[in-house]
LUMMIVO-739049 format. One record per residue (C-alpha): residue in three letters; chain; x, y, z; residue number from 1. Coordinates in nm, 4 decimals. Last residue first. Layout:
<gugus>
+-----+---+----------+----------+----------+-----+
|   r | c |       px |       py |       pz |   k |
+-----+---+----------+----------+----------+-----+
| Ala | A |        X |        Y |        Z | NUM |
...
+-----+---+----------+----------+----------+-----+
</gugus>
This chain:
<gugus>
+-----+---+----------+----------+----------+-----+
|   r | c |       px |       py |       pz |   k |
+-----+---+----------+----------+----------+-----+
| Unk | A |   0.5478 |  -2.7127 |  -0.2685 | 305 |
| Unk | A |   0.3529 |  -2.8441 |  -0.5409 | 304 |
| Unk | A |   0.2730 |  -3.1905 |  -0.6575 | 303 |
| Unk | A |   0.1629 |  -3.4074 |  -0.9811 | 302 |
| Unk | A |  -0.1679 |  -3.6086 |  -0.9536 | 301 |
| Unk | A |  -0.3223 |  -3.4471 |  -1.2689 | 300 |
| Unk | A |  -0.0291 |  -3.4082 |  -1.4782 | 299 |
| Unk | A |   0.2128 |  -3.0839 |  -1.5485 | 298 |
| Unk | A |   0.4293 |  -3.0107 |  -1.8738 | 297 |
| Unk | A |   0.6771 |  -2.7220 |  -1.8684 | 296 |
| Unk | A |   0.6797 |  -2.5743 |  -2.1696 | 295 |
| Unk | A |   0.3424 |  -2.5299 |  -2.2762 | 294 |
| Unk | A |   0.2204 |  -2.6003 |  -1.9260 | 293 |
| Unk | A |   0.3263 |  -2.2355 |  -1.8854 | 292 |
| Unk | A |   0.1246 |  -2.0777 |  -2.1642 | 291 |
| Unk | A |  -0.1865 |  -2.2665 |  -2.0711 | 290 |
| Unk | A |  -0.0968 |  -2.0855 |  -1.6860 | 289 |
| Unk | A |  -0.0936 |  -1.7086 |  -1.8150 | 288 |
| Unk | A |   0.3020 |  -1.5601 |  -1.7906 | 287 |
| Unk | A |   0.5261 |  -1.4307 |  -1.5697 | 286 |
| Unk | A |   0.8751 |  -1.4757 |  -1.7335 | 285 |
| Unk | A |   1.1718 |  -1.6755 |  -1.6283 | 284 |
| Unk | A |   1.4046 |  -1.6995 |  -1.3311 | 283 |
| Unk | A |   1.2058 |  -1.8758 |  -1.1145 | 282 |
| Unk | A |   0.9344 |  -2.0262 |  -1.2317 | 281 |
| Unk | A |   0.5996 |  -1.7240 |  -1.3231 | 280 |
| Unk | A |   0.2385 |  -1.7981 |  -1.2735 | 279 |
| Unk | A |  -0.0750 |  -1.6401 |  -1.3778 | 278 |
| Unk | A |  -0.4233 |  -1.8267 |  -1.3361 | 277 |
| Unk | A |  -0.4007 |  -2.1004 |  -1.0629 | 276 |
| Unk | A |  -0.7390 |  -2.2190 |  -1.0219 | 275 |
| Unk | A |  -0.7138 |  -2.2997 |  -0.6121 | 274 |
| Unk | A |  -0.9340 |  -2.5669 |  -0.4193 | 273 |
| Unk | A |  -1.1425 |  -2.6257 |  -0.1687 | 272 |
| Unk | A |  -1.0671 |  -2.7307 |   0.1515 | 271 |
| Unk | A |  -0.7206 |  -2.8463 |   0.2764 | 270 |
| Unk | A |  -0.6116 |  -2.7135 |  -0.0364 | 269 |
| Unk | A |  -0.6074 |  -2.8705 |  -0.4033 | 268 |
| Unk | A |  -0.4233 |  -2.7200 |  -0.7608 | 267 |
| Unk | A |  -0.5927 |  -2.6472 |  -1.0584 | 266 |
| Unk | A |  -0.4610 |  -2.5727 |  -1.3363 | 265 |
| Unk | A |  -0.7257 |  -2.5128 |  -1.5851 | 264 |
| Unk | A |  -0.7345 |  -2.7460 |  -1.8167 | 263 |
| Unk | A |  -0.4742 |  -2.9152 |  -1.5864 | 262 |
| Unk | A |  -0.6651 |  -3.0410 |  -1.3319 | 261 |
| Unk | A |  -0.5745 |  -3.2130 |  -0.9854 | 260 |
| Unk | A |  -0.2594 |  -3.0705 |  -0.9200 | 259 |
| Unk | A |  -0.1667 |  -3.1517 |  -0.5802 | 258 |
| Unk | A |  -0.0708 |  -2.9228 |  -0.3120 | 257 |
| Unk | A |  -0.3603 |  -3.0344 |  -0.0803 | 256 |
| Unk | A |  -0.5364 |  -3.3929 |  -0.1448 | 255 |
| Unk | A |  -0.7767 |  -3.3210 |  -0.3607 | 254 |
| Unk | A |  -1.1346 |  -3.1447 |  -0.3784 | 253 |
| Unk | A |  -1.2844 |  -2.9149 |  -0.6268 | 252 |
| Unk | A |  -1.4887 |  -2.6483 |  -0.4592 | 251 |
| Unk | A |  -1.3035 |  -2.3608 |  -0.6773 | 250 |
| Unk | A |  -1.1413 |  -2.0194 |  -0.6150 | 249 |
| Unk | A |  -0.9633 |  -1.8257 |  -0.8206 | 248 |
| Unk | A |  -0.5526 |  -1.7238 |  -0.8827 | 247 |
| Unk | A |  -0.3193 |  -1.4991 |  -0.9947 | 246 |
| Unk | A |   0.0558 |  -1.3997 |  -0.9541 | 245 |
| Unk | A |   0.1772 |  -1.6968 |  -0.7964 | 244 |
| Unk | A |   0.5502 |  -1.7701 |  -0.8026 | 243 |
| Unk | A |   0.7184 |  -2.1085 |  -0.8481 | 242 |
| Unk | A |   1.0480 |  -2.1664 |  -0.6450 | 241 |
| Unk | A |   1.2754 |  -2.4296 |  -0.7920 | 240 |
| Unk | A |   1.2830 |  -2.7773 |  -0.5815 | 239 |
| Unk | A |   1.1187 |  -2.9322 |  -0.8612 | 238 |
| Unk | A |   0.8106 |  -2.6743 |  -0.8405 | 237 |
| Unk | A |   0.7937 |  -2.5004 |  -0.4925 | 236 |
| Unk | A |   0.5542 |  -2.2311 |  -0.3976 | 235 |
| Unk | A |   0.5055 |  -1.8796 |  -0.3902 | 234 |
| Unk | A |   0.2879 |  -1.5673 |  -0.2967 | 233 |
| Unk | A |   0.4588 |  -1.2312 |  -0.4286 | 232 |
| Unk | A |   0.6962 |  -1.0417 |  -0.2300 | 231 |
| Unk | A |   0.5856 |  -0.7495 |  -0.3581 | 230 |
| Unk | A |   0.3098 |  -0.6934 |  -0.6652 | 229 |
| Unk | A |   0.1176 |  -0.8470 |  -0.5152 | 228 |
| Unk | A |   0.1445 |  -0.9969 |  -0.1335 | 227 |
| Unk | A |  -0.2328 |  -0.9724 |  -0.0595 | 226 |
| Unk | A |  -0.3752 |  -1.1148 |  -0.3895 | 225 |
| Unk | A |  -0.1931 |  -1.4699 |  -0.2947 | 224 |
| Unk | A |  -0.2208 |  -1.4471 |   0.0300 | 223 |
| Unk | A |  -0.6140 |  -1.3781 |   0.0044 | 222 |
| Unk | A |  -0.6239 |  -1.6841 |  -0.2274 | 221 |
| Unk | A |  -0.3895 |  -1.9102 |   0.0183 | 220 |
| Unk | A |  -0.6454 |  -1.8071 |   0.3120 | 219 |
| Unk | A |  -0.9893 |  -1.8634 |   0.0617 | 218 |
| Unk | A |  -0.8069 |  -2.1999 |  -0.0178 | 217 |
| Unk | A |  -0.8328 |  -2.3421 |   0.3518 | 216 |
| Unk | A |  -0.5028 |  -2.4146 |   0.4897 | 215 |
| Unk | A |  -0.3005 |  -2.7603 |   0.4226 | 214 |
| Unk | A |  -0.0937 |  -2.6258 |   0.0586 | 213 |
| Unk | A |   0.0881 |  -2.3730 |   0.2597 | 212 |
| Unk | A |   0.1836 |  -2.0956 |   0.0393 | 211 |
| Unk | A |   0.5250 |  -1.9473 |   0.0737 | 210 |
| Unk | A |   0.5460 |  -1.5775 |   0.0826 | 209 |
| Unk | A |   0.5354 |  -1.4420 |   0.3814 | 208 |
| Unk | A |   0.9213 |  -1.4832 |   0.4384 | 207 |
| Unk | A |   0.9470 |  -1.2429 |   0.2259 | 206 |
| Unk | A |   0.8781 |  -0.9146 |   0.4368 | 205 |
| Unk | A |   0.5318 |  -0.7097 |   0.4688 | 204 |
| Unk | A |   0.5892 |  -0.4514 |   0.7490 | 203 |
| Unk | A |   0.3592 |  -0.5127 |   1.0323 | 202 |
| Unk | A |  -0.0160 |  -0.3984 |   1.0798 | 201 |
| Unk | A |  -0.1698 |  -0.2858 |   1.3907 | 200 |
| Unk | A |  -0.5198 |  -0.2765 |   1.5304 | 199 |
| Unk | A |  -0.6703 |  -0.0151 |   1.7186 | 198 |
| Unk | A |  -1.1030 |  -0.0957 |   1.8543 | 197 |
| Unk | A |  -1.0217 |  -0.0128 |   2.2108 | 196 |
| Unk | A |  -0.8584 |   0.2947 |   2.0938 | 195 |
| Unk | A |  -1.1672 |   0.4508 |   1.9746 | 194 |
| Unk | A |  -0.9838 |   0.7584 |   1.7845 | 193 |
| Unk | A |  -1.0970 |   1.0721 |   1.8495 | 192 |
| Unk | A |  -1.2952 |   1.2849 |   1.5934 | 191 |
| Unk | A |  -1.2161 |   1.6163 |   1.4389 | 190 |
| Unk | A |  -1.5357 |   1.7898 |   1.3977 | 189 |
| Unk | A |  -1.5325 |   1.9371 |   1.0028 | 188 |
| Unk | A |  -1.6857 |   2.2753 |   0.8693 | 187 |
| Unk | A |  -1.4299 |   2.5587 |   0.9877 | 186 |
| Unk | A |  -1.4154 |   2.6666 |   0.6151 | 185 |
| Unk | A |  -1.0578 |   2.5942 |   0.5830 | 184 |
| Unk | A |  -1.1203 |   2.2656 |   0.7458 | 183 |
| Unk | A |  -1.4021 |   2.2113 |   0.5089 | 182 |
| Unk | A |  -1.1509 |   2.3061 |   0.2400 | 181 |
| Unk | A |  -0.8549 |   2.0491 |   0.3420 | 180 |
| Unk | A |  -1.0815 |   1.7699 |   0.4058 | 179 |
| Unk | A |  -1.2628 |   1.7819 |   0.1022 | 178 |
| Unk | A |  -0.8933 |   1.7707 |  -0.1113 | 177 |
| Unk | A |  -0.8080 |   1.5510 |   0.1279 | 176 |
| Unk | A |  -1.0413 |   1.3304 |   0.0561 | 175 |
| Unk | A |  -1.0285 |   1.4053 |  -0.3223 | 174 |
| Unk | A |  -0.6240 |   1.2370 |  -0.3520 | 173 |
| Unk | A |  -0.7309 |   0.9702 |  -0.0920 | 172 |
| Unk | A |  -0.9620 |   0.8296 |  -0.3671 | 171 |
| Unk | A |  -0.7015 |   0.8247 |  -0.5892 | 170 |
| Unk | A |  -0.4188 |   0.6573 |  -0.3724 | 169 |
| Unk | A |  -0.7143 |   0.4036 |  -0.2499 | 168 |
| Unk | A |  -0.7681 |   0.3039 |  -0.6169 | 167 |
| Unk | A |  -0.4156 |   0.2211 |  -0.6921 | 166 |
| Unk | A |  -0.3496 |   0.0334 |  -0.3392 | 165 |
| Unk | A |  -0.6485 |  -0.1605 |  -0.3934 | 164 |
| Unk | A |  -0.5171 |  -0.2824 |  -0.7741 | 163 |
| Unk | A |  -0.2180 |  -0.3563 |  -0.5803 | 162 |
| Unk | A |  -0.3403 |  -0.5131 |  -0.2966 | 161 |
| Unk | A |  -0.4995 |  -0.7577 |  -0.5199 | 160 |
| Unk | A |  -0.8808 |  -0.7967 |  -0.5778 | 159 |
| Unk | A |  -1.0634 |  -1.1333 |  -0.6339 | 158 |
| Unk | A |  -1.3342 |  -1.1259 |  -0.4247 | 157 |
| Unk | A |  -1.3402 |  -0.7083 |  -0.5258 | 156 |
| Unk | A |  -1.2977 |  -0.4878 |  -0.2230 | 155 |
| Unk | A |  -1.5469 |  -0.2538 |  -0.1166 | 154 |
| Unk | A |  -1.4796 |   0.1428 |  -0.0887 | 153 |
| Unk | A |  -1.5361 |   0.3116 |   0.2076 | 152 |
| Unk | A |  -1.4129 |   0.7571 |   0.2125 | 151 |
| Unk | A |  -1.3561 |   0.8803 |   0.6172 | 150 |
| Unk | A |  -1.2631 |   1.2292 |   0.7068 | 149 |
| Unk | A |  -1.1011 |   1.4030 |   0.9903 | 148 |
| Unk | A |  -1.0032 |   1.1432 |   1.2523 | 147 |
| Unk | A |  -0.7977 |   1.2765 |   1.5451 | 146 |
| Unk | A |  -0.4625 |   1.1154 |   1.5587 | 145 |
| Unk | A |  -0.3090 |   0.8067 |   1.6686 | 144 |
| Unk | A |  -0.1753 |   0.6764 |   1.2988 | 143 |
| Unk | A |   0.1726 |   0.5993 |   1.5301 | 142 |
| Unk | A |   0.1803 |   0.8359 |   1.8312 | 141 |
| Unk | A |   0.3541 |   1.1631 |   1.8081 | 140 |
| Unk | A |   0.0080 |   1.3500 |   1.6589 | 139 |
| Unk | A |  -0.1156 |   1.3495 |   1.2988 | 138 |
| Unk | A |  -0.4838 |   1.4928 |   1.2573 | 137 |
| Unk | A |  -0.6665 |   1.2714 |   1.0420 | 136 |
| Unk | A |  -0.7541 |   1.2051 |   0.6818 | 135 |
| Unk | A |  -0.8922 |   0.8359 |   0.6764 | 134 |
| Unk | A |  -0.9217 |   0.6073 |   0.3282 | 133 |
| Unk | A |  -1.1139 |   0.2801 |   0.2686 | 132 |
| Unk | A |  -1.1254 |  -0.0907 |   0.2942 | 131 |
| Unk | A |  -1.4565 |  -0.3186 |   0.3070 | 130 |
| Unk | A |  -1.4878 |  -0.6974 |   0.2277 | 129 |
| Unk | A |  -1.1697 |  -0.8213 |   0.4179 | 128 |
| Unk | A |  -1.0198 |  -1.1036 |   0.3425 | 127 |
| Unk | A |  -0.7535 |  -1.0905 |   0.5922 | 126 |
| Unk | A |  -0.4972 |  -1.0847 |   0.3533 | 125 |
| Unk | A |  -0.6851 |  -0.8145 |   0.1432 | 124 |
| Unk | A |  -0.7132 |  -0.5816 |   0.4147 | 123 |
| Unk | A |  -0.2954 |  -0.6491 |   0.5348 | 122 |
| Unk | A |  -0.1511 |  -0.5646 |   0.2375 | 121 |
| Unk | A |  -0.3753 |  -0.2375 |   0.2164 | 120 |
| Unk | A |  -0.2810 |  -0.1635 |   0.6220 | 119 |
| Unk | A |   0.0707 |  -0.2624 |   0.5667 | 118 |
| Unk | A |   0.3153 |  -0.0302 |   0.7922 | 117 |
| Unk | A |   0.1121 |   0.1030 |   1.1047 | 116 |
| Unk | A |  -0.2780 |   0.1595 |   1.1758 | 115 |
| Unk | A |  -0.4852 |  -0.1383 |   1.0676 | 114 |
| Unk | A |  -0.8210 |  -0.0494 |   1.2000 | 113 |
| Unk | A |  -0.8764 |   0.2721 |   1.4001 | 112 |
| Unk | A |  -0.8686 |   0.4302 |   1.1466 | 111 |
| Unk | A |  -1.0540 |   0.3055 |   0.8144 | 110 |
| Unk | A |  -0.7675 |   0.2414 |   0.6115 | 109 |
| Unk | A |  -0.5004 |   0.3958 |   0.3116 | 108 |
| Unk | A |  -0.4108 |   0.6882 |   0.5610 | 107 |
| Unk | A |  -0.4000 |   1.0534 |   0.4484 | 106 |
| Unk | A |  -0.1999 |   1.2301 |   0.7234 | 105 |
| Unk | A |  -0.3043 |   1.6082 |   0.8275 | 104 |
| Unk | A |  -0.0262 |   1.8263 |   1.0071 | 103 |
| Unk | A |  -0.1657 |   2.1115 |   1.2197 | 102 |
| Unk | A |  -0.4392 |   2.3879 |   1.0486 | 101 |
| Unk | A |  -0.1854 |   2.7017 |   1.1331 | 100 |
| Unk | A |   0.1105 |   2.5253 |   1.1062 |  99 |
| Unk | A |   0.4388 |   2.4920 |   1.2912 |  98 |
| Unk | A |   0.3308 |   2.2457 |   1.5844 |  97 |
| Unk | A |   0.3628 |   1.9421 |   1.4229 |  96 |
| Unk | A |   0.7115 |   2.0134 |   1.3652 |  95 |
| Unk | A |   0.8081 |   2.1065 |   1.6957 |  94 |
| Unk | A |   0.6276 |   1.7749 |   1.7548 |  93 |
| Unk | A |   0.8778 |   1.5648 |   1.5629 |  92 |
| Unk | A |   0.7703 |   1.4259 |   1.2391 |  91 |
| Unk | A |   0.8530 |   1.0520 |   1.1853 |  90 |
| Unk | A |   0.9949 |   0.9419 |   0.8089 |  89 |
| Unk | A |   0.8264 |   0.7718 |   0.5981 |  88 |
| Unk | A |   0.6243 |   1.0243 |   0.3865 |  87 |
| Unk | A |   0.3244 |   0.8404 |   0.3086 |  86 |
| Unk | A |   0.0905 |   1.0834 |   0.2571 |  85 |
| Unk | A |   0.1892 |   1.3812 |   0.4888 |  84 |
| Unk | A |   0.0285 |   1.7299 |   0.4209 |  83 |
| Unk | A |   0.1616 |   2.0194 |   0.6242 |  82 |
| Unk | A |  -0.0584 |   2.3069 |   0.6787 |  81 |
| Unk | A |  -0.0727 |   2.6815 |   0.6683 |  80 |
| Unk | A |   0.2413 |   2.6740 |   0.6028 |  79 |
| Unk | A |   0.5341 |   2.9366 |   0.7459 |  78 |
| Unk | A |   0.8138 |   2.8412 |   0.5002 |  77 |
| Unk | A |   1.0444 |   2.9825 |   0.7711 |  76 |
| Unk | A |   0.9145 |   2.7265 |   1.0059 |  75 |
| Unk | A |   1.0118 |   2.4691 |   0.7421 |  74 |
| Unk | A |   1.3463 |   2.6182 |   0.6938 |  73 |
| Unk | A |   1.4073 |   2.6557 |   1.1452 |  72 |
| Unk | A |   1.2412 |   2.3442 |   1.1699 |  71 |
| Unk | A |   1.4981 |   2.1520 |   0.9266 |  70 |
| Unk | A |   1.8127 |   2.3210 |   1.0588 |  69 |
| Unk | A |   1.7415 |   2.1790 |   1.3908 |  68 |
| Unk | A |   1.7346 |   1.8381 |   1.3438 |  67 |
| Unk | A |   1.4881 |   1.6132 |   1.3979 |  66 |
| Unk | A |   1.3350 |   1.6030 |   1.0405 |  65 |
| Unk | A |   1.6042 |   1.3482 |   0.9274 |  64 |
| Unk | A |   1.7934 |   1.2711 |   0.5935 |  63 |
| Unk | A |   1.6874 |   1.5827 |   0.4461 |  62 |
| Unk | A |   1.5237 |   1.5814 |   0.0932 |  61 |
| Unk | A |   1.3830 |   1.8747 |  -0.0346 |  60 |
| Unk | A |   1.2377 |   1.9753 |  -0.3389 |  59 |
| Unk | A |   1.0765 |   2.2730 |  -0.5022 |  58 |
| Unk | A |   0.7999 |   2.2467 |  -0.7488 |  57 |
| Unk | A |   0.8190 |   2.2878 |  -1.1495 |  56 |
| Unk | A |   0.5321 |   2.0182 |  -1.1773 |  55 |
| Unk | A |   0.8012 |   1.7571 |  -1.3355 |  54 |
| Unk | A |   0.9848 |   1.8374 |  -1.0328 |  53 |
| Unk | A |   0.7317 |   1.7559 |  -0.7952 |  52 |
| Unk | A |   0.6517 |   1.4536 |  -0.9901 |  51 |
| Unk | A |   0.9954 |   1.2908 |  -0.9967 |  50 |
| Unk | A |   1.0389 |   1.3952 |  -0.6438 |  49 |
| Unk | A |   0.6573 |   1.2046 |  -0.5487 |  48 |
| Unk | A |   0.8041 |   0.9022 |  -0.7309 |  47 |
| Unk | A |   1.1469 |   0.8727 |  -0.4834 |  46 |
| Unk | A |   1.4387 |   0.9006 |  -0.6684 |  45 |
| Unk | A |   1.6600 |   0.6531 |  -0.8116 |  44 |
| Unk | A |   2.0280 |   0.6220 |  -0.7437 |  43 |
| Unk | A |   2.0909 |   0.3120 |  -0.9741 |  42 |
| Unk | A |   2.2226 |  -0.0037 |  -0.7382 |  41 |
| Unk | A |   2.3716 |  -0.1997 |  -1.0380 |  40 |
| Unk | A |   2.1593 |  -0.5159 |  -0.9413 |  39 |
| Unk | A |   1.8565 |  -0.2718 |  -0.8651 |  38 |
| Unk | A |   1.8109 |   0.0733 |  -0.6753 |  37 |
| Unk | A |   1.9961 |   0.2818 |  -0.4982 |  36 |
| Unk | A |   1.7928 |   0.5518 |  -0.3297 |  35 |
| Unk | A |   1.7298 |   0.9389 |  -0.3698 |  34 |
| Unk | A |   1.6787 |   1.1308 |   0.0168 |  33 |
| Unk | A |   1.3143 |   1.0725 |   0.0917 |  32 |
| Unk | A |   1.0593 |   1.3176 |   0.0386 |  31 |
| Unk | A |   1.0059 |   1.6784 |   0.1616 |  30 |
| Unk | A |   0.8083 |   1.9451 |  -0.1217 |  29 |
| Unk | A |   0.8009 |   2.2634 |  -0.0840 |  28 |
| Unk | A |   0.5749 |   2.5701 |  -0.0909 |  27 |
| Unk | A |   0.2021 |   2.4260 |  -0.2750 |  26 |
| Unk | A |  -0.0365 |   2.6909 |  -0.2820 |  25 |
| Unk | A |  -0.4037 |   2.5810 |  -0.3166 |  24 |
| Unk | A |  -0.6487 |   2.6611 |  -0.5903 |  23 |
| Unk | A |  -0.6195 |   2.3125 |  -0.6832 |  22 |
| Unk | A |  -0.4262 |   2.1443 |  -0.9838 |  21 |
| Unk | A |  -0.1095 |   2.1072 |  -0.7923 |  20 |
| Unk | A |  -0.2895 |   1.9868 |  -0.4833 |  19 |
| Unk | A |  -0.4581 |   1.7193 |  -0.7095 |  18 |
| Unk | A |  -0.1243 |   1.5829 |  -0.8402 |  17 |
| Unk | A |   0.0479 |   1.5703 |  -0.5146 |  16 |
| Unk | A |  -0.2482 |   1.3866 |  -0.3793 |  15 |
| Unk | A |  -0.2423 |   1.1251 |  -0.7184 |  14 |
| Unk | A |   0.1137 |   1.0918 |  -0.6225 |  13 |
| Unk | A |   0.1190 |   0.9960 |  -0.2717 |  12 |
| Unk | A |   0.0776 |   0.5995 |  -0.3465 |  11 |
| Unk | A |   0.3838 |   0.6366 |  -0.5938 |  10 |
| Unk | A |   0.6100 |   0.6468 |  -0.2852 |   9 |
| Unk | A |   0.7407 |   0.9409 |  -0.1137 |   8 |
| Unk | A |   0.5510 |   1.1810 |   0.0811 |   7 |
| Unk | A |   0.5631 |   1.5330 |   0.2204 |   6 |
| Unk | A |   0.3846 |   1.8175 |   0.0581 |   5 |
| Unk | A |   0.4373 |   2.1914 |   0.2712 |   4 |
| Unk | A |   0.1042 |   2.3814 |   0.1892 |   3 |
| Unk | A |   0.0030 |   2.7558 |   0.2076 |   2 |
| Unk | A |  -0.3911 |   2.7461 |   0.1681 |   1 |
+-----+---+----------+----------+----------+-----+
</gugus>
């Protein structure tokens, strides 16, 4: 097939990657327009342009798809289908409309559940057991569109989003890959979407973060694996904020946000309690928690937040 890429982040890469090893024929490639990035605001580009380019493919970054100068090039492109993972920006319907086989979106969740900004984040923060990948027909409404394919994977007790996000962004990469040559070969049923069962996810922002000691330690765990690597789970440590990378459950017992063993850290919740395993004070390294009492000294009775 003739194929127009669009995506951005590093979640879209392992995609990209496949298409450019398949038989397939990839035209262009749309991401985001380069961004500043860091203290000394660096224009950086997106990781699906570094890749493109490293692959020898053409880029193109418009600020908007809604104008008309960007359906006349991609109609002149003529796909056979446009592949979104990712992308970030809304296609319009004259858009949609251009290929043969429609616009397929790889999704990192098993549509109808968790459509929307977070739906990795927001697996692991609700505990979830099961996660997966959709393909789907993309329509105007947000992750509304016919389901193609469906891949399950389980998530580990002690998973973070970002080790999720990795493996989703791989198995995505042969989903479409099936999804793309049974559609060729006139071998899938598209499949609406039970919108009785739709959830939606919000964008993950900072004020997240901070752990409540008095919840359940399962909740501060998932909140903990849920927000890595970005914002990262938190607490207070002498009025300085104390980010937590890693943790494990235990059935130790305390009174919540105090340290009730040091060998290993161990802090108490309103049940249960939390091993804290990688840890990082403001301003310093992250590092493993027998490193960190190394220089900064806790006792069993000593509080957090």
């Amino acid at each position: 097939m003739n194929i127009v890429f669009m995506g951005t982040p590093d979640f879209a890469v392992p995609t990209l990657k496949r298409l450019c090893d398949s038989k397939h024929n990839i035209l262009a490639v749309y991401t985001q327009p380069d961004k500043p990035v860091g203290r000394k605001q660096v224009l950086t580009p997106s990781d699906v342009k570094v890749c493109a380019l490293e692959n020898g493919l053409e880029v193109r970054q418009p600020a908007s798809l809604r104008d008309e100068n960007s359906f006349n090039e991609i109609s002149a492109l003529n796909p056979d289908i446009i592949i979104v993972v990712a992308y970030g920006k809304i296609l319009p319907k004259n858009i949609l409309d251009i290929p043969k086989y429609g616009c397929v979106n790889v999704h990192g969740s098993l549509l109808p559940k968790y459509r929307g900004a977070s739906p990795i984040q927001s697996a692991v923060l609700n505990g979830d057991k099961l996660s997966g990948v959709t393909t789907m027909f993309m329509g105007e409404g947000l992750d509304t569109g016919d389901i193609l394919l469906k891949a399950e994977t389980e998530i580990g007790e002690n998973e973070t989003s970002a080790e999720l996000f990795d493996r989703l962004a791989e198995i995505g990469a042969d989903l479409l890959i099936e999804t793309i040559e049974k559609l060729d070969s006139g071998l899938i049923t598209p499949i609406k979407q039970d919108e009785s069962k739709a959830t939606y996810t919000k964008k993950i922002t900072k004020d997240m973060s901070l752990i409540n000691w008095a919840q359940p330690n399962y909740i501060i765990h998932n909140q903990v694996r849920g927000l890595q690597t970005w914002p990262v789970a938190l607490t207070k440590l002498s009025g300085k904020d104390l980010k937590i990378h890693s943790t494990f459950k235990c059935d130790k017992s305390g009174e919540p946000g105090t340290v009730i063993c040091t060998a290993p850290l161990t802090v108490a919740c309103s049940e249960g309690s939390l091993i804290i395993d990688e840890l990082q004070l403001s301003g310093k390294k992250r590092m493993k928690s027998d490193a960190f009492l190394l220089g900064h000294p806790l006792s069993v009775g000593d509080k957090l937040g």
